[in-house]
Structure formats: structure tokens, C-alpha cells
C-alpha positions in Angstrom: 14.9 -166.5 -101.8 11.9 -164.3 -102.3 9.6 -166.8 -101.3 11.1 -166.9 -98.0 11.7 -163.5 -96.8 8.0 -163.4 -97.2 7.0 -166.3 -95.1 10.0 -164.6 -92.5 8.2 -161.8 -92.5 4.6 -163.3 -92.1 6.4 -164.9 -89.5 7.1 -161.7 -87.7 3.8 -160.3 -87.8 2.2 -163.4 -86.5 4.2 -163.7 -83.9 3.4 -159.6 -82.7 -0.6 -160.3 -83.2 0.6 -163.1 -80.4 2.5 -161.4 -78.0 1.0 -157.8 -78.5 2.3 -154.4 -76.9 0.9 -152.7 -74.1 -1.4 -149.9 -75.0 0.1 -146.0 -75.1 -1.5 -144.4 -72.4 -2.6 -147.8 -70.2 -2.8 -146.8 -66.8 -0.8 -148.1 -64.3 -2.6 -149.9 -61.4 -1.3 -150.3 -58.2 -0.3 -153.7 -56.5 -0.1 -154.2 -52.9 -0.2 -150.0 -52.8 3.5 -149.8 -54.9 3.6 -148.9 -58.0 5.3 -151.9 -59.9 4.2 -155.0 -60.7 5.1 -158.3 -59.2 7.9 -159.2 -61.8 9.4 -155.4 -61.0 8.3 -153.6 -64.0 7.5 -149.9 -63.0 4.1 -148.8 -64.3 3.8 -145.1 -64.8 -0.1 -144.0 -63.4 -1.7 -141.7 -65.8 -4.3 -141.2 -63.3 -3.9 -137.4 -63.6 -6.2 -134.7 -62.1 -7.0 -131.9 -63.4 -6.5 -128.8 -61.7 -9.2 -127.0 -60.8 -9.8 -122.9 -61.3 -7.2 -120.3 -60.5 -8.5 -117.7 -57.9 -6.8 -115.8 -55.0 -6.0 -112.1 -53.6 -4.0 -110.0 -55.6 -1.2 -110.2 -52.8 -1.1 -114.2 -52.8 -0.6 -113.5 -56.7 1.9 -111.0 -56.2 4.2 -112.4 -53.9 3.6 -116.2 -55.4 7.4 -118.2 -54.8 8.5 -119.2 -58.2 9.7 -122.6 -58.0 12.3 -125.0 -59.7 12.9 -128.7 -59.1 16.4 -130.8 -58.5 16.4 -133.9 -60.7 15.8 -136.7 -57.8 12.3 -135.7 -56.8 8.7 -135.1 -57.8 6.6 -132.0 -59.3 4.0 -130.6 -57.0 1.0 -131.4 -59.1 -3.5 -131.2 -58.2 -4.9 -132.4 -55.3 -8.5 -132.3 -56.3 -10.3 -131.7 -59.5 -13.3 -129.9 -60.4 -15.3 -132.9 -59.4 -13.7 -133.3 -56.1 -12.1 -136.9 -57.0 -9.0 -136.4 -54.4 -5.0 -137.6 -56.1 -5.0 -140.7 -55.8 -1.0 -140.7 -54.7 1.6 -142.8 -55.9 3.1 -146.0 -53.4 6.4 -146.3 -52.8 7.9 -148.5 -55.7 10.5 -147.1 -58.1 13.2 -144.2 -56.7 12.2 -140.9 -55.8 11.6 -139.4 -58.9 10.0 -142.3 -60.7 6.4 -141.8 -62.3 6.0 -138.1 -60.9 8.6 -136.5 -62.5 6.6 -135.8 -66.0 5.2 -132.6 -67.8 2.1 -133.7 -67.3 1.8 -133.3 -63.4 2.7 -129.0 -64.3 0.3 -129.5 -66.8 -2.0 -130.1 -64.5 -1.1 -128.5 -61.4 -2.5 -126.0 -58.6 -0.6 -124.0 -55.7 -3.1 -123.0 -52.2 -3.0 -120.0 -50.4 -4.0 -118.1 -47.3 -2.8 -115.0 -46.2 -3.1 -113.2 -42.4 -2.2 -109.6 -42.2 -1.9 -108.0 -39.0 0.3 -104.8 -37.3 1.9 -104.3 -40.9 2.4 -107.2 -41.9 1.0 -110.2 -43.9 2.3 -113.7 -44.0 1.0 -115.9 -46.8 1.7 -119.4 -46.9 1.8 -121.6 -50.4 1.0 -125.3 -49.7 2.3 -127.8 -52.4 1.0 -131.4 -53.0 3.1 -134.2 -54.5 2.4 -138.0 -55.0 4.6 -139.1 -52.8 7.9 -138.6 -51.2 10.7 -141.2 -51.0 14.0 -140.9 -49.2 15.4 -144.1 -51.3 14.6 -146.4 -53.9 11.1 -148.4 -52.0 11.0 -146.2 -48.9 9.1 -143.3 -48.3 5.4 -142.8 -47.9 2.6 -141.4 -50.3 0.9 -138.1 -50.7 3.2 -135.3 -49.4 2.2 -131.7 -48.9 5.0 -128.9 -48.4 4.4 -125.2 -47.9 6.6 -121.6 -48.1 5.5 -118.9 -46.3 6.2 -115.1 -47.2 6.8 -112.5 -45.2 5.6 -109.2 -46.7 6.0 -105.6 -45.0 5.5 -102.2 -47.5 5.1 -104.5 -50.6 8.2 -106.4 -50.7 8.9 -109.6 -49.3 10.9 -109.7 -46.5 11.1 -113.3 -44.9 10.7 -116.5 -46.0 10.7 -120.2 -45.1 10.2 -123.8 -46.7 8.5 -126.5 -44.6 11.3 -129.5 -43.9 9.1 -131.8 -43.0 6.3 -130.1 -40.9 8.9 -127.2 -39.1 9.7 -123.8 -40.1 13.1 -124.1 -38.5 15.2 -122.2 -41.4 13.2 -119.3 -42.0 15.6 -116.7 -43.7 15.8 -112.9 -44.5 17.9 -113.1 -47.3 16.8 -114.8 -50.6 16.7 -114.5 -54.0 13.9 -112.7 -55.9 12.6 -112.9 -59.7 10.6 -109.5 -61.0 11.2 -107.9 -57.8 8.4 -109.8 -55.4 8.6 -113.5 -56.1 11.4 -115.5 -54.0 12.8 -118.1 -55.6 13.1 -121.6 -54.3 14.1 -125.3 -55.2 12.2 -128.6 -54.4 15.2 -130.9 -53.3 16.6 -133.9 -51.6 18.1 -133.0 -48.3 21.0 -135.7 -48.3 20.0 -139.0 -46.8 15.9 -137.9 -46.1 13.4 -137.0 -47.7 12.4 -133.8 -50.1 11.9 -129.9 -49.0 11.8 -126.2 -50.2 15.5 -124.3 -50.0 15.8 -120.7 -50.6 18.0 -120.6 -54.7 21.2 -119.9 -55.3 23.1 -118.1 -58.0 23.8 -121.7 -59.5 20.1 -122.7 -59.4 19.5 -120.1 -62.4 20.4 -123.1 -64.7 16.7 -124.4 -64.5 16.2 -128.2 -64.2 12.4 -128.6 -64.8 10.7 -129.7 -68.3 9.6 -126.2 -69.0 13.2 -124.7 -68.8 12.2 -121.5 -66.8 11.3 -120.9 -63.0 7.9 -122.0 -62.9 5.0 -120.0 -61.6 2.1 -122.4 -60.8 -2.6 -121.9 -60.7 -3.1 -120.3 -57.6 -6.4 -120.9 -55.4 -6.4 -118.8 -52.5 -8.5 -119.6 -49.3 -11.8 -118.1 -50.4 -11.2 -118.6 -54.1 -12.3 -122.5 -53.8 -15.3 -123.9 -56.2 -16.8 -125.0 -52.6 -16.3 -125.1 -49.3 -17.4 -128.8 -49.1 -14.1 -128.7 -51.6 -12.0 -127.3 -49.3 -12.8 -128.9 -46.6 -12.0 -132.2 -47.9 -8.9 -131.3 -49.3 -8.0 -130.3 -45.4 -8.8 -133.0 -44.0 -5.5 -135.7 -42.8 -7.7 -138.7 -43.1 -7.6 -138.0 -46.8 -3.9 -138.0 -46.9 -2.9 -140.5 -44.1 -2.6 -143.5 -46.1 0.6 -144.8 -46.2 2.2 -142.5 -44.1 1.0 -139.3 -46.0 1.2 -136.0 -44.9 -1.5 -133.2 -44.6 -1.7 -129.7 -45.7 -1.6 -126.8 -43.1 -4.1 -124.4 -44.3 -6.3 -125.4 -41.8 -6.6 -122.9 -38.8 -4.5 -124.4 -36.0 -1.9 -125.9 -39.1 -1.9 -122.7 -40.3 -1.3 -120.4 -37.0 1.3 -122.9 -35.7 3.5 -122.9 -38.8 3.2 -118.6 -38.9 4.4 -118.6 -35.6 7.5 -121.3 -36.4 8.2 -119.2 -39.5 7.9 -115.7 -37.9 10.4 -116.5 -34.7 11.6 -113.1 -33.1 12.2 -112.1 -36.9 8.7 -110.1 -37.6 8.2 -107.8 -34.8 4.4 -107.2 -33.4 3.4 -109.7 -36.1 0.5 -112.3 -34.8 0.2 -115.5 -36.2 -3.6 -116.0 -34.7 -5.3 -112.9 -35.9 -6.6 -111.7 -39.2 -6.8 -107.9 -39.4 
């Protein structure tokens, strides 16, 4: 009986030197731009980059949105690392959370600002890059970028707005703050489309993200990049236009034309073209 449990067991081991397991940590290549393999098993891409310094202007730092995440989406991770290697996005295989929805992408994560202050005011918009951004299981496109923009008169913040999808078209005076200055918002599924920032609710104090607590991300502010070479490349929508991808709006024209969108008749003698 002895005698064979022991060849049983040789057996076993045999036959897992045969058929070994995939490696811990193997990255996930992608295949025909998804992120599955032809007999439908998902990889997850550990293709992470690493975020590069934080930097900005005391303001953007002050009135930063801190920033939870519903359970059907993505984290906003890096663009661009400190060697300029670009995300490289996830395709559109899996469901909308699938492969992006990990500690690692907050562990490596950045937020970009820009600030205009005029007549009073200053408006300082956040922009926000995810892998991708699916509205169902297979559909959607990769690389997205979504921004918030803050309103701020006599050091409090007093208008807000999350990007749906390019438009500032629910820009709001009443919100919810955390340590007097920073509005709270939620990365979420808007119904049948895809993902956007809302303004919290009471009920979204029961945090959903891995680090259990709103969560305040490394902020590079406009003149606070390594380069401008950097910068520029990060800006630019042939980068991002794979697939459907969307581009960020710091760039000048992106940038006036969502501060006007955001600002409506809401923030009087503010303009949304001029610095100082």
C-alpha cells in the first residue's frame, strides 16, 4: 500500500513538471488589441507605469477633489513615467472593470493640473487617465481621460463639474466637501454608457476603493512637469487615439473651452481665456 501511494504521488509531480503553471507576475500580452487570449482567458497586464514626481501650486494642492470609485469601473492610474514610456492602455476584452480595477494602478498613479485665475476667481481643472473605458462586457474603447474642474472664489470652492464624456454640462454649486476645501466625487457608470465624475452623496461615505478611504492622488501641476518635451507628449491626441481613445484637455484651446462649459452664467466676470 506504501509502495503505491509513492509511485501516486511521483505520479503527480511528473505530471505538474509536464503541464506547468503560468508564472506569478507574467504579463499579459495583448491579441488583436483585447486583452484575452483566443480561447477567452482574460490576462491581467502588469505593464504598470510608474508615476512620475508630484509638483503643483499650492492652490491645485489645496483644493485637489478627493475621489472614490463605484465597483464596475477602472482606477485613474499614470500616463507617463519618468522615462516618458506613454500607458500603454488596456483593449476592450473583459467587462468594465476587468484588469484595471487593482491596487496597483493607485499605487502607481498621478492627477494633472492647470489653474487660470482672473477677476477673483480661479478655476483649476484635474485631468484623470484610465486604461480604458467600456460601456459593456467587449465594447468600449481604450485609454480614457476625464477631468473636474473647481471653482474657487475667497479660498473656498465654490463650483464644480465632472467631464461626461468631453462636456461640462452638469456643473453644480452644491457638493460635498472633505477638510473644508476638497469636493468629493465618485468615478461611476452612468446607466447604459460609459464611466464619468458625479458630485458624492451622503451614501458614498461607505468607501468602495482598495484603500478604504477617499483617496487623494500625486499631483503634477502645469509647470511642475520633469520636461516640457514630457508634457507635450502626454497632450498630444495622436497618443491617445488608438482605438477610440480619448485625449486630455490641458492643452490651451481643451482647456479654455471646457472652463467656459463649466463656468456657464454661474461665475460672474470670470474668463476662461485669460491668465491674470
Amino acid at each position: 500500500m506504501q509502495l503505491l501511494s509513492t509511485l501516486a504521488l511521483l505520479g503527480s509531480v511528473l505530471t505538474a513538471f509536464a503541464n506547468p503553471l503560468p508564472s506569478p507576475g507574467l504579463v499579459g500580452e495583448f491579441n488583436n488589441d483585447h486583452d484575452i487570449t483566443p480561447n477567452g482567458t482574460v490576462l491581467v497586464s502588469r505593464d504598470i507605469r510608474g508615476s512620475i514626481p508630484i509638483g503643483a501650486h499650492a492652490m491645485e494642492h489645496r483644493f485637489q477633489p478627493v475621489i472614490d470609485f463605484d465597483k464596475d469601473g477602472c482606477y485613474y492610474t499614470s500616463a507617463v513615467d519618468r522615462s516618458s514610456n506613454l500607458n500603454p492602455g488596456l483593449g476592450t476584452g473583459g467587462c468594465p472593470h476587468h484588469n484595471c480595477r487593482e491596487l496597483n494602478r493607485l499605487e502607481n498613479n498621478n492627477v494633472y493640473s492647470r489653474r487660470r485665475c482672473n477677476n477673483g476667481w480661479c478655476a483649476i481643472m484635474y485631468e484623470y487617465y484610465f486604461e480604458k473605458d467600456l460601456w459593456a462586457c467587449g465594447s468600449g474603447h481604450r485609454h480614457e481621460w476625464e477631468n473636474i474642474i473647481v471653482f474657487v472664489q475667497n479660498d473656498r470652492p465654490r463650483r464644480v463639474s465632472g467631464a461626461r464624456h468631453g462636456k461640462h454640462d452638469r456643473a453644480t454649486n452644491s457638493f460635498r466637501v472633505k477638510d473644508d476645501t476638497r469636493v468629493k466625487m465618485v468615478y461611476h457608470k452612468e446607466g447604459a454608457g460609459t464611466h464619468n465624475f458625479r458630485t458624492a452623496s451622503a451614501g458614498d461615505d461607505k468607501i468602495e476603493n482598495h484603500t478604504g478611504q477617499w483617496f487623494l492622488g500625486r499631483l503634477v501641476g502645469w509647470n511642475n512637469w520633469p520636461s516640457v518635451a514630457m508634457r507635450n507628449k502626454v497632450l498630444d491626441g495622436k497618443n491617445w487615439s488608438k482605438d477610440g481613445g480619448i485625449r486630455p484637455k490641458l492643452g490651451d484651446r481643451d482647456f479654455a473651452d471646457n472652463l467656459r462649459q463649466a463656468a456657464g452664467n454661474s461665475v460672474p466676470g470670470f474668463n476662461p481665456n485669460v491668465d491674470g
